[in-house]
N, CA, C and O atoms as a printed pandas DataFrame, in Angstrom:
     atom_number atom_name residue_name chain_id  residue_number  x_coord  y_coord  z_coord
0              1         N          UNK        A               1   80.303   70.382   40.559
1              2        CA          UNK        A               1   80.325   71.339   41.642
2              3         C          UNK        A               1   81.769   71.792   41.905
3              4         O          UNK        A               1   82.541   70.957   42.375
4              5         N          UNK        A               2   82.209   73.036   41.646
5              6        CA          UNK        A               2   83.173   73.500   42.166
6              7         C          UNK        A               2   84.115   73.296   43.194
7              8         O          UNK        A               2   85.311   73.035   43.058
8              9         N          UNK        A               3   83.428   73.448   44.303
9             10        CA          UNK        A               3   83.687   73.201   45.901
10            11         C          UNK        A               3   84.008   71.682   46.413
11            12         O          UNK        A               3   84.197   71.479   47.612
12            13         N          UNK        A               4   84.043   70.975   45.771
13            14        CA          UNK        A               4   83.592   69.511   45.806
14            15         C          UNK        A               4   85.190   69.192   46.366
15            16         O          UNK        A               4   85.412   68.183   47.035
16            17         N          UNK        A               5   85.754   69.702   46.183
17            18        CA          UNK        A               5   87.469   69.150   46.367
18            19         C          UNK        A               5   88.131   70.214   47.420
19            20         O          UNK        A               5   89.320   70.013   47.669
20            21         N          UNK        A               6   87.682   71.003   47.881
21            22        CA          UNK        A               6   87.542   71.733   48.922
22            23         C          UNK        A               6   87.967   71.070   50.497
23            24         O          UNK        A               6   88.998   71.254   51.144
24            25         N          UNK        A               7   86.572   70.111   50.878
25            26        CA          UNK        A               7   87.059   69.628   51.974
26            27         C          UNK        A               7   87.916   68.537   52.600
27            28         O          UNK        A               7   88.247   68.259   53.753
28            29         N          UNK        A               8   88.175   67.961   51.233
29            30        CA          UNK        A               8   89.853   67.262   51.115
30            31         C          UNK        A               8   90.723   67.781   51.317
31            32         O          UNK        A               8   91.645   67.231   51.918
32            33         N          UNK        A               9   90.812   69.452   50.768
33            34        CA          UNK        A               9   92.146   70.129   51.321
34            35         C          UNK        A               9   92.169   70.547   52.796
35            36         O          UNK        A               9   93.176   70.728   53.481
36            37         N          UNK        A              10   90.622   70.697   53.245
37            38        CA          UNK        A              10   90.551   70.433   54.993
38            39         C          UNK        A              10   91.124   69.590   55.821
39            40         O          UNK        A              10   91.882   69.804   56.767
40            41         N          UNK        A              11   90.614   68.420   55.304
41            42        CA          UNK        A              11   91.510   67.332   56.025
42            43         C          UNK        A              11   92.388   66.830   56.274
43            44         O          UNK        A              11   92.544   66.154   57.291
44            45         N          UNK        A              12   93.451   67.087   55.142
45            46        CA          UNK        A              12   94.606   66.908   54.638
46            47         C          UNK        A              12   95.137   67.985   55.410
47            48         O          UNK        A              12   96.083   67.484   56.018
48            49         N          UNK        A              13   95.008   69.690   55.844
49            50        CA          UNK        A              13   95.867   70.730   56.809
50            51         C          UNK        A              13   95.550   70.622   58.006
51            52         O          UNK        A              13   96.322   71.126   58.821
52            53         N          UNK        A              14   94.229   69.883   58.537
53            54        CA          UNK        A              14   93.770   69.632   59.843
54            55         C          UNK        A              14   94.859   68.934   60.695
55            56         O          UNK        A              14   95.549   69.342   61.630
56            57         N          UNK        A              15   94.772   67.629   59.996
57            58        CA          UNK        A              15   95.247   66.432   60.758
58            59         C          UNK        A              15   95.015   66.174   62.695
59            60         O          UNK        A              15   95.661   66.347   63.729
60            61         N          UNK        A              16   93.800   65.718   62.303
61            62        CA          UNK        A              16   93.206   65.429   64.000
62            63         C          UNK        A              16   94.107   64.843   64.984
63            64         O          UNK        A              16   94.443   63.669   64.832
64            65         N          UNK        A              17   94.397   65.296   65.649
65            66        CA          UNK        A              17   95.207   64.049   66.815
66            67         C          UNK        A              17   94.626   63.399   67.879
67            68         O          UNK        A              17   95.114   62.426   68.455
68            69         N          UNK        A              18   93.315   64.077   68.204
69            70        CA          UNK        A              18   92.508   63.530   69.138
70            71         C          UNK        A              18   90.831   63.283   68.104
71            72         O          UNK        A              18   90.414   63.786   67.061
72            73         N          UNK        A              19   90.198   62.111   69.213
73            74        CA          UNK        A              19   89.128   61.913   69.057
74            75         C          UNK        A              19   88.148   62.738   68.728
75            76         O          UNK        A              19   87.320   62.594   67.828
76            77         N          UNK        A              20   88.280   63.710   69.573
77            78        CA          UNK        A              20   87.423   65.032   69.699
78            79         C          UNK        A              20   86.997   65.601   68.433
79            80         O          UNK        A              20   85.876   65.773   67.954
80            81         N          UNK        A              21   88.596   65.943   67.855
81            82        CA          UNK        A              21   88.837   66.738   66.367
82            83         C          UNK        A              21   88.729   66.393   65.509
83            84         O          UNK        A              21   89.145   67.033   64.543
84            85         N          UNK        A              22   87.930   64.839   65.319
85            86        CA          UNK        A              22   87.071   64.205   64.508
86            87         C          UNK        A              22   85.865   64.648   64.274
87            88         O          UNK        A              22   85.485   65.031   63.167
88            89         N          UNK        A              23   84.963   64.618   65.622
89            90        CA          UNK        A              23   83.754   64.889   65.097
90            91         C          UNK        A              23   83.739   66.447   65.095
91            92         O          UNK        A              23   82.579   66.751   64.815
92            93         N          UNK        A              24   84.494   67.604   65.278
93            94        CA          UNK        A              24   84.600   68.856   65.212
94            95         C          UNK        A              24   84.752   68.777   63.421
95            96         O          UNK        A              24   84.036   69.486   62.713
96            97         N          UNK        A              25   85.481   68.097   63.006
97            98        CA          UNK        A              25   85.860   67.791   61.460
98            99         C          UNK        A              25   85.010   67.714   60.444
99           100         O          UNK        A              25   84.895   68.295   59.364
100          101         N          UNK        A              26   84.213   66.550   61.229
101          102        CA          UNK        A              26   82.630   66.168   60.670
102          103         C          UNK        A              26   81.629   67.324   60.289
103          104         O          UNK        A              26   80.943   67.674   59.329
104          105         N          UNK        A              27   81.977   67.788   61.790
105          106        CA          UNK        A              27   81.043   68.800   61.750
106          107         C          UNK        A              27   81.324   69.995   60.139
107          108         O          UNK        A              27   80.548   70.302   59.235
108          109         N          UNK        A              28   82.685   70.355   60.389
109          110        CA          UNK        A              28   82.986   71.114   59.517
110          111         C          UNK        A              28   82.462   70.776   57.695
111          112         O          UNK        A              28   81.844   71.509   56.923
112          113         N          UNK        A              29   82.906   69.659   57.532
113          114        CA          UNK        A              29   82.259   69.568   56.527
114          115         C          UNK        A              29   81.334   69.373   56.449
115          116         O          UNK        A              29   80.875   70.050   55.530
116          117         N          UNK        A              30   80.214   68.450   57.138
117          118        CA          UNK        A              30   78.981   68.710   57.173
118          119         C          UNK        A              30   78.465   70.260   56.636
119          120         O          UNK        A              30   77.662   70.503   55.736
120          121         N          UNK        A              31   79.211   71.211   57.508
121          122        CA          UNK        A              31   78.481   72.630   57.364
122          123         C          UNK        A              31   78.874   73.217   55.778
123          124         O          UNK        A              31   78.050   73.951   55.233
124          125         N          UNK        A              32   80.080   72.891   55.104
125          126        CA          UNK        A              32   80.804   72.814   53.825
126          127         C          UNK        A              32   79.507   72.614   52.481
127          128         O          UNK        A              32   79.082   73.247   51.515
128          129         N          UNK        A              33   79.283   71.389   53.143
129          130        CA          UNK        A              33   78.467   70.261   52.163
130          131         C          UNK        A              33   77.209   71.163   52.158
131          132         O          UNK        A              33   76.683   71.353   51.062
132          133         N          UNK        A              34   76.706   71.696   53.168
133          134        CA          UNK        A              34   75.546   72.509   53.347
134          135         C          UNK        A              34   75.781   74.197   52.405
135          136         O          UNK        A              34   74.891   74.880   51.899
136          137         N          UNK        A              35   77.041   74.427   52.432
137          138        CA          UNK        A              35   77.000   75.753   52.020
138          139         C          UNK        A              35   76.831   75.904   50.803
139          140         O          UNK        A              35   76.216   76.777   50.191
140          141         N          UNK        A              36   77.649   74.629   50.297
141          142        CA          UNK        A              36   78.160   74.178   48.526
142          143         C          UNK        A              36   76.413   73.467   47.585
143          144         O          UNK        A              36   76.108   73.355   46.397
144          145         N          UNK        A              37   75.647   73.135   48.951
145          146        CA          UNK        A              37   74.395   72.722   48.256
146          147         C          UNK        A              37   73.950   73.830   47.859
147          148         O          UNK        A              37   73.883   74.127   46.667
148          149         N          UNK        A              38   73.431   74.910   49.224
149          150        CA          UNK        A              38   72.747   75.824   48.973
150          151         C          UNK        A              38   73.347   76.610   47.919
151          152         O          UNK        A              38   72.586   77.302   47.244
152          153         N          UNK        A              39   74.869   76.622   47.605
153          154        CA          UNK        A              39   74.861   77.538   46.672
154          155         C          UNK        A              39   74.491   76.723   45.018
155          156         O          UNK        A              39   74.394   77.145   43.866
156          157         N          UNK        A              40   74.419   75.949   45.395
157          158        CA          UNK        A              40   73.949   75.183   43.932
158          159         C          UNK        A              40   72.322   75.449   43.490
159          160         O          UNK        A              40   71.828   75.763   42.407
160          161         N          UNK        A              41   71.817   75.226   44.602
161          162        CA          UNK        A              41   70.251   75.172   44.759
162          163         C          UNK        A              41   70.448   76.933   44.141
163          164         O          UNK        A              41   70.379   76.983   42.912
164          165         N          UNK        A              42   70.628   78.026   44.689
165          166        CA          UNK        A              42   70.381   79.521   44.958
166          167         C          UNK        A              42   70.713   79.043   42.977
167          168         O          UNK        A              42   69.986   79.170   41.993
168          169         N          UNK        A              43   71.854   78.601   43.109
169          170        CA          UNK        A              43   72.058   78.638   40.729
170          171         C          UNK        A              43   71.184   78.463   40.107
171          172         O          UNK        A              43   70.817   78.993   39.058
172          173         N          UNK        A              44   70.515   77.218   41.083
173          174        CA          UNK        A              44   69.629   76.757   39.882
174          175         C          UNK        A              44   67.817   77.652   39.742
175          176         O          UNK        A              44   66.971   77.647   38.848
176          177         N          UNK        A              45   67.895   78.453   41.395
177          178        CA          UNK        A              45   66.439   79.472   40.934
178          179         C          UNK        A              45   66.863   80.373   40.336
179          180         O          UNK        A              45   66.512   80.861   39.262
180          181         N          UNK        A              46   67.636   80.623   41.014
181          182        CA          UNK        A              46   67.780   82.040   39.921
182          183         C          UNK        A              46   67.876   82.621   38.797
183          184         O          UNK        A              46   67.817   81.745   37.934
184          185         N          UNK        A              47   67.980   83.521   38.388
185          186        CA          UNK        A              47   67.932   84.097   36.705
186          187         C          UNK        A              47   68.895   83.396   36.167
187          188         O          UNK        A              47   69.543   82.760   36.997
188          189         N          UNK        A              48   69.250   83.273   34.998
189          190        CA          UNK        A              48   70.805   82.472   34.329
190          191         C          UNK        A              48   71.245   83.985   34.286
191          192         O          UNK        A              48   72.229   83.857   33.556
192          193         N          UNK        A              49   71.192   85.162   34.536
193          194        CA          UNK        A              49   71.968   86.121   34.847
194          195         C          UNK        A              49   73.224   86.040   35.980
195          196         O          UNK        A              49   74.392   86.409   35.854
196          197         N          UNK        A              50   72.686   85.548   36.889
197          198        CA          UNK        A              50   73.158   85.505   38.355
198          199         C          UNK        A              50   73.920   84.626   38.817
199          200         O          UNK        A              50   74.535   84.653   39.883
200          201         N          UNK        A              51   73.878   83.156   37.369
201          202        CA          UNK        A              51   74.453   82.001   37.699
202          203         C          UNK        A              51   75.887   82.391   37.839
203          204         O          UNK        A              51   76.419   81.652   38.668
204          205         N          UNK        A              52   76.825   83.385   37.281
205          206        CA          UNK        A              52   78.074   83.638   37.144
206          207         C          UNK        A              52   78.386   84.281   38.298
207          208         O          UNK        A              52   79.524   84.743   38.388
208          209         N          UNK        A              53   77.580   84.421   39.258
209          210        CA          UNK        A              53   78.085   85.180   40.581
210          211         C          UNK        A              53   78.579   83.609   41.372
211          212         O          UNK        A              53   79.777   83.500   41.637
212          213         N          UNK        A              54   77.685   82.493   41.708
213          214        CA          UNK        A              54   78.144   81.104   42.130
214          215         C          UNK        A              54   78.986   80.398   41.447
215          216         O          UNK        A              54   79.335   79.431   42.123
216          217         N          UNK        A              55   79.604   80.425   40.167
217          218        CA          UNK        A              55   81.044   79.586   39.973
218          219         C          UNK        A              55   82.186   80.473   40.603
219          220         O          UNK        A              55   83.121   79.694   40.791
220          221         N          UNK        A              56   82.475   81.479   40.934
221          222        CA          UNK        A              56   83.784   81.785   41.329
222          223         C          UNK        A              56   83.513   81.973   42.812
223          224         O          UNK        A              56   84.357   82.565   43.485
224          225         N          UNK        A              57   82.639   81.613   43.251
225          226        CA          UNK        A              57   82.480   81.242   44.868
226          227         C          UNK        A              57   83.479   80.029   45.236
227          228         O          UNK        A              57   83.523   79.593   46.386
């Protein structure tokens, strides 16, 4: 998966200082992890035409 190394570079420019901006963090990748599935899932129905539109995502 492409994206996979992505929300390491999140965390690493974030740098939380409070409690709070943890689970705001979480959240973020949570929603990451969700985008990077679906775009895997959308590769794998689709035509092998279309697959080259999701690697340079």
């Amino acid at each position: 998966m492409p994206n996979a190394r992505y929300p390491l570079q999140v965390y690493k420019g974030l740098k939380p200082s409070k409690e709070r901006d943890w689970s705001s963090l979480l959240t973020l990748h949570f929603l990451l992890s969700l985008y990077t599935l679906s775009l895997y899932l959308f590769s794998q129905l689709s035509p092998r035409t279309d697959t080259n539109l999701t690697v340079g995502a």
